[in-house]
N, CA, C and O atoms as a CHARMM CRD file, in Angstrom:
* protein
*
  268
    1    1 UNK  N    267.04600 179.57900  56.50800 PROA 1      0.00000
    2    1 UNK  CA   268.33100 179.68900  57.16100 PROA 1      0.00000
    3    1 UNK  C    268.43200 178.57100  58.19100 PROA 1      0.00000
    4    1 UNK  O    267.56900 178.30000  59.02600 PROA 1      0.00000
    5    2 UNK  N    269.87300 177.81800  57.97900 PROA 2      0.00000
    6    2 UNK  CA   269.95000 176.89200  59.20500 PROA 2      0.00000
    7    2 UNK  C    270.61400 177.09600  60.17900 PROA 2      0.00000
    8    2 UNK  O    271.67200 177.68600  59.96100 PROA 2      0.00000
    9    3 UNK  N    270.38400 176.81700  61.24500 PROA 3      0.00000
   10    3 UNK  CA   271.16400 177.37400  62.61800 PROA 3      0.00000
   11    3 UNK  C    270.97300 178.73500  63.18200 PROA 3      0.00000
   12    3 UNK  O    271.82900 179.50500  63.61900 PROA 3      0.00000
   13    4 UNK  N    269.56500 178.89800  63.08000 PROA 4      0.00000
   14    4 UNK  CA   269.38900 180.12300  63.40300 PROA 4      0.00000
   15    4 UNK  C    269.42800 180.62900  65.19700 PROA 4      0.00000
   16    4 UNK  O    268.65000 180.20100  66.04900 PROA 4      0.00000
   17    5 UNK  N    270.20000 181.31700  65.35800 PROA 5      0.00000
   18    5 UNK  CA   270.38700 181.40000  67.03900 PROA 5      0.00000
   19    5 UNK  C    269.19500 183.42700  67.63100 PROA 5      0.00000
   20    5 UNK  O    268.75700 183.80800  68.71600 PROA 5      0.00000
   21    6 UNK  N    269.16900 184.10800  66.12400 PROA 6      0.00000
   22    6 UNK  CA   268.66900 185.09900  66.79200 PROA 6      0.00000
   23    6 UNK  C    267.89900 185.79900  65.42700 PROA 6      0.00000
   24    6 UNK  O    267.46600 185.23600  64.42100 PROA 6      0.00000
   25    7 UNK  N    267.90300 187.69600  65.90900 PROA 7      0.00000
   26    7 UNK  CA   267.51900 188.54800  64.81300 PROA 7      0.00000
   27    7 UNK  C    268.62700 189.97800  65.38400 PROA 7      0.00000
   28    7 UNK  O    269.30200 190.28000  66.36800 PROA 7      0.00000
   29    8 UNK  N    268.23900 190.55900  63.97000 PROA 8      0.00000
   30    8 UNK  CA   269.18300 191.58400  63.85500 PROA 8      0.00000
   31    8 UNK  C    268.27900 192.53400  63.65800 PROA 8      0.00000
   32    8 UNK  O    267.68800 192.14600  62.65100 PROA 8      0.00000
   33    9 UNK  N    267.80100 193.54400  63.99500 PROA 9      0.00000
   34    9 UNK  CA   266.85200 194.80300  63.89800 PROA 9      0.00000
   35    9 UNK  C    267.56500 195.82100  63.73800 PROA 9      0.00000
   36    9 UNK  O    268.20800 196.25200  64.69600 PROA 9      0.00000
   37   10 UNK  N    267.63200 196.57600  62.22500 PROA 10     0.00000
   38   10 UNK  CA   268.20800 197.62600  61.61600 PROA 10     0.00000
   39   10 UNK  C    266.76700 198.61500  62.06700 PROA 10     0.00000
   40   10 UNK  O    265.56400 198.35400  62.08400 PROA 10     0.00000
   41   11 UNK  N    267.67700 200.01900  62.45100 PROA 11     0.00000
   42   11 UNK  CA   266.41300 201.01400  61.94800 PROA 11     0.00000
   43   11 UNK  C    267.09100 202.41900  62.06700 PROA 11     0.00000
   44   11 UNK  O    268.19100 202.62900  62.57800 PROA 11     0.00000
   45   12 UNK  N    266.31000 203.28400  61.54800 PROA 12     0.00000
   46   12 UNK  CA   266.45000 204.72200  61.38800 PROA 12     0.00000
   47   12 UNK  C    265.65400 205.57200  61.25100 PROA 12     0.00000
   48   12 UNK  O    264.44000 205.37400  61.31200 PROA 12     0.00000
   49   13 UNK  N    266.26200 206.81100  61.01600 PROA 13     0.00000
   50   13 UNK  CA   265.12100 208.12800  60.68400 PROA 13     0.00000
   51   13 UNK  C    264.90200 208.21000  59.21200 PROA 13     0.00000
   52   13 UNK  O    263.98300 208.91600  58.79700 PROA 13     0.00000
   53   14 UNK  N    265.68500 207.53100  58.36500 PROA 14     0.00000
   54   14 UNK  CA   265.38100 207.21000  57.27200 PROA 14     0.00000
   55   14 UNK  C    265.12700 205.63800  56.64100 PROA 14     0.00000
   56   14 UNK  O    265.72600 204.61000  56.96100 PROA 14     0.00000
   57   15 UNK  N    264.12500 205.79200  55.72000 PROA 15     0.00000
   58   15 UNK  CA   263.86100 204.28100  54.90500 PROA 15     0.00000
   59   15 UNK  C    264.77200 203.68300  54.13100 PROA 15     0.00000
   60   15 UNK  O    264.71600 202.47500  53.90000 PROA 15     0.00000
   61   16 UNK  N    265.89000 204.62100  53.55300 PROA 16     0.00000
   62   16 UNK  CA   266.94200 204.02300  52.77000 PROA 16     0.00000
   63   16 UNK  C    268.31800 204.02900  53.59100 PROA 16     0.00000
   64   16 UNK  O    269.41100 203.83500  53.05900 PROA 16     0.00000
   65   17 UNK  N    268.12000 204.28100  54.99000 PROA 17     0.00000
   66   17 UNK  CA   269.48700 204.69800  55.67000 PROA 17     0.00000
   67   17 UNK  C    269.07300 204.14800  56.98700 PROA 17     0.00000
   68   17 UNK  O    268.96600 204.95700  57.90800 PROA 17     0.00000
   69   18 UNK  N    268.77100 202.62100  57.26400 PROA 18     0.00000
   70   18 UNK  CA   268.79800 201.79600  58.23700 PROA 18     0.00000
   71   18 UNK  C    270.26200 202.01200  59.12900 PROA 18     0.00000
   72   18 UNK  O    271.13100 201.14100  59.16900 PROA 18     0.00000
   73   19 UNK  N    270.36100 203.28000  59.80500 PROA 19     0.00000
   74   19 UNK  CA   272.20800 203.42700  60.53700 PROA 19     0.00000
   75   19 UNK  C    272.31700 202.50300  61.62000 PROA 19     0.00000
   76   19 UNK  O    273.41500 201.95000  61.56400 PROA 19     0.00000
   77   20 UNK  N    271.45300 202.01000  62.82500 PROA 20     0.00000
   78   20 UNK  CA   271.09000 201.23400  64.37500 PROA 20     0.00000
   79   20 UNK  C    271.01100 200.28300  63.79300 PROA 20     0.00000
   80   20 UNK  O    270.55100 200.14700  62.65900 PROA 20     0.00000
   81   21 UNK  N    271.66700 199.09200  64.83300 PROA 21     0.00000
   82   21 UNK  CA   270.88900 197.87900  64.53400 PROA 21     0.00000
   83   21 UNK  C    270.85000 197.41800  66.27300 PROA 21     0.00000
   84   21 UNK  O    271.53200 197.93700  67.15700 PROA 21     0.00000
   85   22 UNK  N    270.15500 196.64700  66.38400 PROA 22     0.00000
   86   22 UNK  CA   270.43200 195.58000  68.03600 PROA 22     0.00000
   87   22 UNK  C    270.21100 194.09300  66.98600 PROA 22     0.00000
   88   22 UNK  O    269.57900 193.64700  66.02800 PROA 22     0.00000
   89   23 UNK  N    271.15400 193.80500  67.90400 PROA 23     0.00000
   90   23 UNK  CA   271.45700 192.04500  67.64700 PROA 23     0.00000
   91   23 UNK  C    269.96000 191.43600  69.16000 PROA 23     0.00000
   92   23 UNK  O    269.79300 191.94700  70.26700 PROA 23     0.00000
   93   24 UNK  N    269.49500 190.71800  68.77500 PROA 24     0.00000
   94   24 UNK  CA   268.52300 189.73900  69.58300 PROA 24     0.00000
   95   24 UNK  C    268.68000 188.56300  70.16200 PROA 24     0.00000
   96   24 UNK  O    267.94200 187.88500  69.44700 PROA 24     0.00000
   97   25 UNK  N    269.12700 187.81300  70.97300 PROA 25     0.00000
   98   25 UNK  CA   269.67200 186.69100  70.76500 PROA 25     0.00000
   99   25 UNK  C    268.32500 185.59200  71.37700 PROA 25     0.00000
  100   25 UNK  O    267.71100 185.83400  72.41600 PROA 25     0.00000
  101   26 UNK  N    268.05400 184.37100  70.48000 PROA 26     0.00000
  102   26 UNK  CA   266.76400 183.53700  70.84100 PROA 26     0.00000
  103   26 UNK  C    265.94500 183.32300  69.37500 PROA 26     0.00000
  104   26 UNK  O    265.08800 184.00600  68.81400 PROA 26     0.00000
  105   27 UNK  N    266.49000 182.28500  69.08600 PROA 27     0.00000
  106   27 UNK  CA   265.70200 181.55900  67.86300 PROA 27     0.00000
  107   27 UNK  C    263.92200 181.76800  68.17800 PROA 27     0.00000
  108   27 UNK  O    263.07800 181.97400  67.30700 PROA 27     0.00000
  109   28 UNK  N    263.69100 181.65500  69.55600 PROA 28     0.00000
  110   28 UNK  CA   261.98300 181.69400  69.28400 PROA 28     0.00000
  111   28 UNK  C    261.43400 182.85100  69.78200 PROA 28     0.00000
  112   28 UNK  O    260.27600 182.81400  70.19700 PROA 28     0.00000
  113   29 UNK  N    262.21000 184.10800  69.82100 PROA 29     0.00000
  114   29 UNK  CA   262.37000 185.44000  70.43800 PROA 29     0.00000
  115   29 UNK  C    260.96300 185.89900  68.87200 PROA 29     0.00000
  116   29 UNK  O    261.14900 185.78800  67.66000 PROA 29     0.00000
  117   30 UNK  N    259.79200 186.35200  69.55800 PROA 30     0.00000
  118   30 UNK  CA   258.58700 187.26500  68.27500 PROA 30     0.00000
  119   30 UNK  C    258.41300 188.35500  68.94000 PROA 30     0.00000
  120   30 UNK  O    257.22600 188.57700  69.18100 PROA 30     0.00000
  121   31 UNK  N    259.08300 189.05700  69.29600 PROA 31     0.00000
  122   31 UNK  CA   258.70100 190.38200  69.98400 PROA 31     0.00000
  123   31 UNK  C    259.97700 191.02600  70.23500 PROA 31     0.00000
  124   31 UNK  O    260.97100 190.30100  70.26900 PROA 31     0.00000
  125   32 UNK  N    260.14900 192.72200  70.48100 PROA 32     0.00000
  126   32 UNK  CA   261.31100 193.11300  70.92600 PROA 32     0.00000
  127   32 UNK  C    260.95700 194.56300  71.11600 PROA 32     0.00000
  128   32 UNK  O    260.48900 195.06100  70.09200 PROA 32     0.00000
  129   33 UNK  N    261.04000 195.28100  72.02400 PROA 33     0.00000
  130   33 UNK  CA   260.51800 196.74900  72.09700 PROA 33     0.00000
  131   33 UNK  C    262.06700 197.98900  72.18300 PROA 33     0.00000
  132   33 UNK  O    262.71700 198.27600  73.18900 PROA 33     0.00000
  133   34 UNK  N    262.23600 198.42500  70.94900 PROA 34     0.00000
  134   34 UNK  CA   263.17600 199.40300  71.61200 PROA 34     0.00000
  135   34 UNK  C    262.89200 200.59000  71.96200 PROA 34     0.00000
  136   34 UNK  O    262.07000 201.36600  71.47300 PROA 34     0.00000
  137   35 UNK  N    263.70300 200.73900  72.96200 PROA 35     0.00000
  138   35 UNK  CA   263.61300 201.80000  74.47100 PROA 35     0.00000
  139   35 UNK  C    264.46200 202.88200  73.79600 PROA 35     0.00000
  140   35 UNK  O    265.53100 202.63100  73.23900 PROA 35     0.00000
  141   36 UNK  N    263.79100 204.37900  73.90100 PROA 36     0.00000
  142   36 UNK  CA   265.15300 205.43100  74.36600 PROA 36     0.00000
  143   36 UNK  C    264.61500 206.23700  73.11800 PROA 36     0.00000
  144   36 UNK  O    265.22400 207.29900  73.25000 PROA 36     0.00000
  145   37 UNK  N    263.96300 206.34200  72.17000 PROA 37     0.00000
  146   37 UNK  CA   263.84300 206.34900  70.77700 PROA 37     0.00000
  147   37 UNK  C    263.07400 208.18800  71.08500 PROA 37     0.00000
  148   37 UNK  O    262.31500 208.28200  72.05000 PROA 37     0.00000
  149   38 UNK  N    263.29100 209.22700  70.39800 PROA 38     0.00000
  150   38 UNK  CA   262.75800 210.44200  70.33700 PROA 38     0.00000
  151   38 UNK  C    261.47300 210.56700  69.39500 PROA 38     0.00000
  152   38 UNK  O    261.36500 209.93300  68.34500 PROA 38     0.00000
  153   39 UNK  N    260.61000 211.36300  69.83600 PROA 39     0.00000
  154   39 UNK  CA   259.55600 211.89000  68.91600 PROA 39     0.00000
  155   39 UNK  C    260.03900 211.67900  67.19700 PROA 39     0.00000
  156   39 UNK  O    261.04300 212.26200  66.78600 PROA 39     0.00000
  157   40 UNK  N    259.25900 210.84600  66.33800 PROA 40     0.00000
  158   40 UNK  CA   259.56100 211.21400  65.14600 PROA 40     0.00000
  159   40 UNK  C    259.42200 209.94200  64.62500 PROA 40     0.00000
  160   40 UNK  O    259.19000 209.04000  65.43100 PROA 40     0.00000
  161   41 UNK  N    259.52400 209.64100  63.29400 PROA 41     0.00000
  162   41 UNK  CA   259.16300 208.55700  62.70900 PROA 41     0.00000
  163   41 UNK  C    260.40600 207.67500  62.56800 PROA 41     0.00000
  164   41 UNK  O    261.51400 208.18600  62.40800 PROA 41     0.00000
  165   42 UNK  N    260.20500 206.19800  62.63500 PROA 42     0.00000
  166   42 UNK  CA   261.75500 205.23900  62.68200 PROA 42     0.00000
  167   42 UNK  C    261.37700 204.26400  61.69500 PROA 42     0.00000
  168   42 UNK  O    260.21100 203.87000  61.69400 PROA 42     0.00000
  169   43 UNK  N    262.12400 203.85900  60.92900 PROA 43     0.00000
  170   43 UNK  CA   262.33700 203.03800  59.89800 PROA 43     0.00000
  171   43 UNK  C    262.62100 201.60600  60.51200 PROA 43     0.00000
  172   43 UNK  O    263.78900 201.62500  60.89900 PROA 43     0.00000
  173   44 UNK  N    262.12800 200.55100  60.72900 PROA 44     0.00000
  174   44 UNK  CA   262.60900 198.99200  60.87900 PROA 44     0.00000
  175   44 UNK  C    262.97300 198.24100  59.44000 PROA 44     0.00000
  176   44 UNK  O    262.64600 198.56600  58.29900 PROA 44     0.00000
  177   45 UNK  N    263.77100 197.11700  59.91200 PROA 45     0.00000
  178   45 UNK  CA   263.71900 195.97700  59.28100 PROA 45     0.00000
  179   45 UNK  C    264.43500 194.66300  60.47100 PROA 45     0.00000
  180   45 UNK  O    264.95100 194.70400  61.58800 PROA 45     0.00000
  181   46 UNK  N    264.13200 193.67800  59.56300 PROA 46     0.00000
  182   46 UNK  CA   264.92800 192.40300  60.55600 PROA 46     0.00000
  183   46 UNK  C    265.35900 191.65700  59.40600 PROA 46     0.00000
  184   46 UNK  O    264.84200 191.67900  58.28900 PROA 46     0.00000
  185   47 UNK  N    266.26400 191.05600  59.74900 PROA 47     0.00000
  186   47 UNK  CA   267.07200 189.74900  59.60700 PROA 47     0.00000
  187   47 UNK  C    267.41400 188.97100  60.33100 PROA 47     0.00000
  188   47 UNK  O    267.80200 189.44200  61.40000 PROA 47     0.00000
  189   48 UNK  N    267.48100 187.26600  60.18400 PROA 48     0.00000
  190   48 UNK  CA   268.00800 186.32500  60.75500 PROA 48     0.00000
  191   48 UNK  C    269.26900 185.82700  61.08300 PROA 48     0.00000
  192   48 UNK  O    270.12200 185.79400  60.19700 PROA 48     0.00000
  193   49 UNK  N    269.48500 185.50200  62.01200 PROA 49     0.00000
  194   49 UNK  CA   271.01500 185.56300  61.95700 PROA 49     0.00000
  195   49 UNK  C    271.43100 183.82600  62.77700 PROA 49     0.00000
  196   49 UNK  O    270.81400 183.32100  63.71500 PROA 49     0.00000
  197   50 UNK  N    272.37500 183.36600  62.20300 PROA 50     0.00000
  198   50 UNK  CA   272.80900 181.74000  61.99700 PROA 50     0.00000
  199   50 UNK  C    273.50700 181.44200  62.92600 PROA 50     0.00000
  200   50 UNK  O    273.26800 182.41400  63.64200 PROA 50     0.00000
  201   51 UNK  N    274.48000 180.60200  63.71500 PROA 51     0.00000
  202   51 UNK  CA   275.44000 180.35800  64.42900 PROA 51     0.00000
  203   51 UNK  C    276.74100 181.28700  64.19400 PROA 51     0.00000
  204   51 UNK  O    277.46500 181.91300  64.96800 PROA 51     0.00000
  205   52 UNK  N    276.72600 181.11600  62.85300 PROA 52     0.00000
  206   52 UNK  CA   278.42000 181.71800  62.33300 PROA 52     0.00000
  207   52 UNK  C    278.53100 183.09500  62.54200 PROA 52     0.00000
  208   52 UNK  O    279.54100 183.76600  62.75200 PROA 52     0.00000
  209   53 UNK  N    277.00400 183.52700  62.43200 PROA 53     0.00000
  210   53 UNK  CA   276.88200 185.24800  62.43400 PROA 53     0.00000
  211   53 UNK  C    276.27800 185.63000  61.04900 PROA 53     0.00000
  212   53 UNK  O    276.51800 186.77100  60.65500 PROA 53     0.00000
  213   54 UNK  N    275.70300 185.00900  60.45000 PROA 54     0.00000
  214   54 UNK  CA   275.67300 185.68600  58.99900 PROA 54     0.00000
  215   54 UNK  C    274.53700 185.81400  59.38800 PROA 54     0.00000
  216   54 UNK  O    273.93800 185.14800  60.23200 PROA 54     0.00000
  217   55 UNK  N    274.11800 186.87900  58.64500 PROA 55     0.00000
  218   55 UNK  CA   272.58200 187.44000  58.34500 PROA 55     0.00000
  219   55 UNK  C    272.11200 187.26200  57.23500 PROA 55     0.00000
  220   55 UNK  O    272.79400 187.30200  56.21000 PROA 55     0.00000
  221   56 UNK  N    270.46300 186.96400  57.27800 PROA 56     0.00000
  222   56 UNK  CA   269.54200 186.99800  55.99500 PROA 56     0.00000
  223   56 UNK  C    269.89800 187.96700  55.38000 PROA 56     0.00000
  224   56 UNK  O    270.85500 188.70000  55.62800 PROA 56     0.00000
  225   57 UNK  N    268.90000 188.05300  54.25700 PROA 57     0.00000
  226   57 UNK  CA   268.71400 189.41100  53.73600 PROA 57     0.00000
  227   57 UNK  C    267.21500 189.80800  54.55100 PROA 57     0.00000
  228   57 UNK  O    266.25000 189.09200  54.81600 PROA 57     0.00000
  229   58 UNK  N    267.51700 191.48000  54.85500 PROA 58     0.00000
  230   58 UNK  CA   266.25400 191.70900  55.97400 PROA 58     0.00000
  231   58 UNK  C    265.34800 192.03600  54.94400 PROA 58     0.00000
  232   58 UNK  O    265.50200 192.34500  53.76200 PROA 58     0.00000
  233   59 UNK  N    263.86200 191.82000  56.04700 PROA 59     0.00000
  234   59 UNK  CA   262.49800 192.33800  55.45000 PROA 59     0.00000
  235   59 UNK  C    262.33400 193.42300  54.88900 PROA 59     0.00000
  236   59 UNK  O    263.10300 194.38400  54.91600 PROA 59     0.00000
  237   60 UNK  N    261.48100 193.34700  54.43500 PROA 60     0.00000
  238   60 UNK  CA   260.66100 194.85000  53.74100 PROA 60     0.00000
  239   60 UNK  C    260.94700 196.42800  54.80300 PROA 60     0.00000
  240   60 UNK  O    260.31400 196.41600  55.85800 PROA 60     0.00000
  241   61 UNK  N    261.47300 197.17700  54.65200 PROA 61     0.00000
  242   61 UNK  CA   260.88300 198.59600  55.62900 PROA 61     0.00000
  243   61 UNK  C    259.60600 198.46800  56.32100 PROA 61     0.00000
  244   61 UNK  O    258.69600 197.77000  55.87100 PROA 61     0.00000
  245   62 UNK  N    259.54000 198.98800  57.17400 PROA 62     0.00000
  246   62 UNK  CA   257.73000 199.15500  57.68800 PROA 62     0.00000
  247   62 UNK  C    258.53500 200.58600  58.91200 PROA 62     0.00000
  248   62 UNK  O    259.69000 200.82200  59.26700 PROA 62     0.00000
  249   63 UNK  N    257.23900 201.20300  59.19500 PROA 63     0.00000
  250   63 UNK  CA   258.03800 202.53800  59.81800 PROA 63     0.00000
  251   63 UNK  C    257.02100 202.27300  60.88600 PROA 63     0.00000
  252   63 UNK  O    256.10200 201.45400  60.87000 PROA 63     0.00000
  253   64 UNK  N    257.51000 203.48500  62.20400 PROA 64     0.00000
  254   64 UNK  CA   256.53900 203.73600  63.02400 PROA 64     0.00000
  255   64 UNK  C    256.53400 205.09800  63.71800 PROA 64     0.00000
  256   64 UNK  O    257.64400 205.33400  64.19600 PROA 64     0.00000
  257   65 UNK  N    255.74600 205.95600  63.90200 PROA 65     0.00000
  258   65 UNK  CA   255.79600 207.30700  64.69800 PROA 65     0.00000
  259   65 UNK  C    255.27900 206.91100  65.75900 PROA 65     0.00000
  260   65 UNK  O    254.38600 206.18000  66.18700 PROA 65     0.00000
  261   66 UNK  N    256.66500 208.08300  66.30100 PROA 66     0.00000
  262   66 UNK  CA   256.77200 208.15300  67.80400 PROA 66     0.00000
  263   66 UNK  C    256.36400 209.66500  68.14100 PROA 66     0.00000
  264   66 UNK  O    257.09600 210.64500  68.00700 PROA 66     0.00000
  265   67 UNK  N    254.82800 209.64800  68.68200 PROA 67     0.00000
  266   67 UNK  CA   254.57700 210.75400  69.33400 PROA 67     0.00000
  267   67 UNK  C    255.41400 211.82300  70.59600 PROA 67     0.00000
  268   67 UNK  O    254.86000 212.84100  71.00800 PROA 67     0.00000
């Protein structure tokens, strides 16, 4: 992707139903912690996102539990 200005982080309580996203803004941004999230397991993905606004197609699922 050219002109990449950020990332887009989809996630949910489900793997096929990414509903949240936060926009990121910072081409050299490798980290991002989201806050606020309840006990239970959350679904990620990311995509890149260009000047114009368009997004990649995002990564693979990967999940994480929240004790």
């Amino acid at each position: 992707m050219t002109n990449l200005t950020g990332y887009r982080i989809y996630y949910g309580t489900s793997p096929t139903s990414l509903t949240q996203s936060i926009d990121v803004t910072g081409a050299t941004v490798t980290s991002y912690i989201v806050f606020g999230l309840a006990s239970g397991t959350y679904y990620f993905a990311v995509a890149a996102i260009n000047s114009f606004g368009t997004a990649s197609t995002p990564t693979n699922v990967i999940s994480k539990t929240i004790p």
